[in-house]
C-alpha positions, -999 to 999 in steps of 0.1 A, spaced: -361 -494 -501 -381 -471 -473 -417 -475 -470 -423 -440 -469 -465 -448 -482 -481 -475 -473 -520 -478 -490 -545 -499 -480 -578 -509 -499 -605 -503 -485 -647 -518 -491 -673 -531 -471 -660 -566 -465 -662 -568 -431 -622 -581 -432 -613 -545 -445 -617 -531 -405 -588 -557 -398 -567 -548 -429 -569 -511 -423 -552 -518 -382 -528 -538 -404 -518 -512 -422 -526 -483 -397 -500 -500 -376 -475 -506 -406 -473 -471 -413 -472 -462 -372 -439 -485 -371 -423 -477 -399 -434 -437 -397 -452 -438 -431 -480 -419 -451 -509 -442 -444 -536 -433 -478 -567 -452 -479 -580 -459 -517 -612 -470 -529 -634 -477 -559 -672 -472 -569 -687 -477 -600 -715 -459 -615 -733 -490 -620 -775 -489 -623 -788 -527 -617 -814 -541 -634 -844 -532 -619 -836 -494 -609 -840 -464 -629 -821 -441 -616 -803 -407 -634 -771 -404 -640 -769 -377 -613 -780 -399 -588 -764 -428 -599 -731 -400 -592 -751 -388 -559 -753 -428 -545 -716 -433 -553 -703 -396 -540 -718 -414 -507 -706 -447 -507 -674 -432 -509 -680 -410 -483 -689 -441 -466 -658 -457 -467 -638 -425 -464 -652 -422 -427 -647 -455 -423 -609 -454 -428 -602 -424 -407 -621 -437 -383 -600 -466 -375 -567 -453 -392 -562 -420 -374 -564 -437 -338 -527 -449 -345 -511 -438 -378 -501 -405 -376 -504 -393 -410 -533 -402 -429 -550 -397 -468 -578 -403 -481 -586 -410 -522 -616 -422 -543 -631 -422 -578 -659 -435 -592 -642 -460 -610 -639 -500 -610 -617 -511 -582 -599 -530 -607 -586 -498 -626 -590 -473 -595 -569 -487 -574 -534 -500 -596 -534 -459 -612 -540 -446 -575 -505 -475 -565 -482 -447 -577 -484 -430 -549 -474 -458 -526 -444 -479 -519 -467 -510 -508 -506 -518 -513 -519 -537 -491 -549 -559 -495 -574 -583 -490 -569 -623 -500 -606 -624 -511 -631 -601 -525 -667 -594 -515 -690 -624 -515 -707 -621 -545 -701 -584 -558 -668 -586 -583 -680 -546 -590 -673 -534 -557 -641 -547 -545 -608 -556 -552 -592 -592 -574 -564 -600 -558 -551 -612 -592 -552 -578 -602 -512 -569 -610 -508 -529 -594 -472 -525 -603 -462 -525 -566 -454 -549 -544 -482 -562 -527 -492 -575 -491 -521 -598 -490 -539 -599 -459 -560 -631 -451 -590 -624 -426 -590 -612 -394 -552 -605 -391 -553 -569 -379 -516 -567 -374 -484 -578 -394 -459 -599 -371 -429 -608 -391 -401 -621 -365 -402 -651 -390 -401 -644 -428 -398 -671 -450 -385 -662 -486 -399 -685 -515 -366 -686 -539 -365 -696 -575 -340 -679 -602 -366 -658 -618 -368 -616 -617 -397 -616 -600 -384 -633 -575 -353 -611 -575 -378 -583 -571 -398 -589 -542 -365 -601 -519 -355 -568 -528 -390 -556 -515 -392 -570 -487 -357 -556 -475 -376 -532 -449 -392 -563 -433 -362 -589 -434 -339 -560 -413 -363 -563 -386 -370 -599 -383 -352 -625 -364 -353 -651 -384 -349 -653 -422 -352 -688 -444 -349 -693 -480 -368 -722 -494 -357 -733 -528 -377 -741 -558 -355 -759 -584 -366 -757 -620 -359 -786 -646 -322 -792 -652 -312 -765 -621 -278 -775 -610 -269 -743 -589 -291 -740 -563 -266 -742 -538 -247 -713 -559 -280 -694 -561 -288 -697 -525 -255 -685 -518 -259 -655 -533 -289 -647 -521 -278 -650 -485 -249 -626 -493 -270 -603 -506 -292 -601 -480 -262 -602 -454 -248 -567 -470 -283 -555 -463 -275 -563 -427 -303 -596 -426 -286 -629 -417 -303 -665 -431 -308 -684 -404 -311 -716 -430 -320 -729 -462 -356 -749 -451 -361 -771 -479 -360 -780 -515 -389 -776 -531 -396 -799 -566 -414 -780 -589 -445 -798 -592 -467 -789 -560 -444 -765 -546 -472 -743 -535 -488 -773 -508 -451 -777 -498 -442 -735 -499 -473 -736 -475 -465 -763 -452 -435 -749 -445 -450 -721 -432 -471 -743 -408 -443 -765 -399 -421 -733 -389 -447 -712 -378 -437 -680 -405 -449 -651 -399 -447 -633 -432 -437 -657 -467 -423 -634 -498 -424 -646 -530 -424 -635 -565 -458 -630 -584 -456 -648 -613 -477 -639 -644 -493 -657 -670 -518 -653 -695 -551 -631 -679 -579 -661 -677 -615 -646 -662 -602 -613 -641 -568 -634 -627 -534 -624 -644 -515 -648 -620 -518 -684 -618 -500 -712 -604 -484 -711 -570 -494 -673 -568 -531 -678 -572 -524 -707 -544 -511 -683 -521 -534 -657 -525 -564 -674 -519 -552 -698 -493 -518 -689 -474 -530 -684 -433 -505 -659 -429 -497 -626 -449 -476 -627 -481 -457 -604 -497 -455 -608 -535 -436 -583 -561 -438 -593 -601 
């Protein structure tokens, strides 16, 4: 896998300056198409009475907003750049606009109090995804580490990741055994042979993590090693509220203090 586009979210969370840089410099390093996507909804509140042409006209310019916004920061170091918008929900703008990508990254919250305007994490987009927590305005990944259990999804985003885990220095595999696993010494095995003939070297299995908690323990790992970058599969489940993902993935994307790369 190349990461030949990279796309970024974009709003008016004041952590979207940061993830842009992120991504800016992403697509500077790996000599990708940097586009920068966004969402606005024709939406008239309560107490305004506004045409439909100006609701249009107000949303034409809040995307023009954030339009400027991106190639403002963006075009200082990425060297190719793109720009798309539609007056649309974020939620259904920006997985149709994913096609054109080989990553999306974005934010590990939305906006305080306006679900309309931004972007739920929870929201699957059919590509793998980096979620950025706050204020990180650059991706380090010198130390990856790779949450394994025996599921596709987790298959998926190792395979994802591939472009990262050449260039880091230091690779671990923590293991999540499911009830009645026997062969996660076989499975781990194979995984670090796979990655091997992708030219990335394991430097060591970390841990195994029991089912029951794993995302505190997934997390503390982190910490404990000092991880740049954790990859994991995005595991669905039933869509409760806007969230499709639950479970360890919902713990990660609302609380892991580095960024994490998640494929379903």
């Amino acid at each position: 896998m190349t990461l030949a586009a990279i796309m970024v979210t974009v709003d008016f969370d004041p952590a979207s300056k940061a993830r842009i840089s992120l991504a800016a410099d992403l697509a500077r390093r790996f000599g990708s198409l940097l586009i920068g996507v966004a969402g606005w909804p024709l939406i008239k509140r309560p107490v305004e009475t506004l045409s439909d042409n100006e609701l249009a006209e107000r949303a034409s310019n809040e995307l023009r907003n954030l339009g400027e916004k991106f190639r403002k920061i963006a075009e200082d170091v990425a060297v190719r750049v793109e720009w798309r918008s539609s007056m649309g929900f974020p939620r259904e703008v920006i997985p149709k606009e994913a096609r054109a990508a080989d990553l999306l990254v974005i934010g590990q919250s939305m906006l305080l109090g306006d679900v309309v305007h931004s972007y739920d994490p929870g929201t699957a987009a059919g590509r793998p995804v980096l979620v950025v927590p706050p204020e990180i305005d650059r991706l380090e990944f010198s130390r990856v580490l790779v949450a394994w259990k025996d599921t596709r999804e987790a298959r998926r985003a190792i395979h994802d990741a591939l472009p990262f885990l050449k260039l880091a220095d230091e690779v671990s595999i923590a293991v999540a055994k499911t009830p009645g696993a026997e062969d996660a010494d076989a499975q781990i095995a194979d995984v670090a042979k796979y990655l091997e003939r992708h030219d990335v070297r394991v430097a060591e299995q970390i841990s195994s993590v029991a089912d029951e908690g794993e995302e505190d323990v997934l997390l503390d790992l982190a910490r404990q090693h000092r991880v740049d970058l954790i990859v994991a599969g995005a595991y669905g489940r039933t869509r409760l509220s806007e969230w499709i993902f639950g479970g360890v993935t919902r713990h990660l994307l609302l609380n892991s203090p580095v960024p994490c790369l998640l494929s379903n």
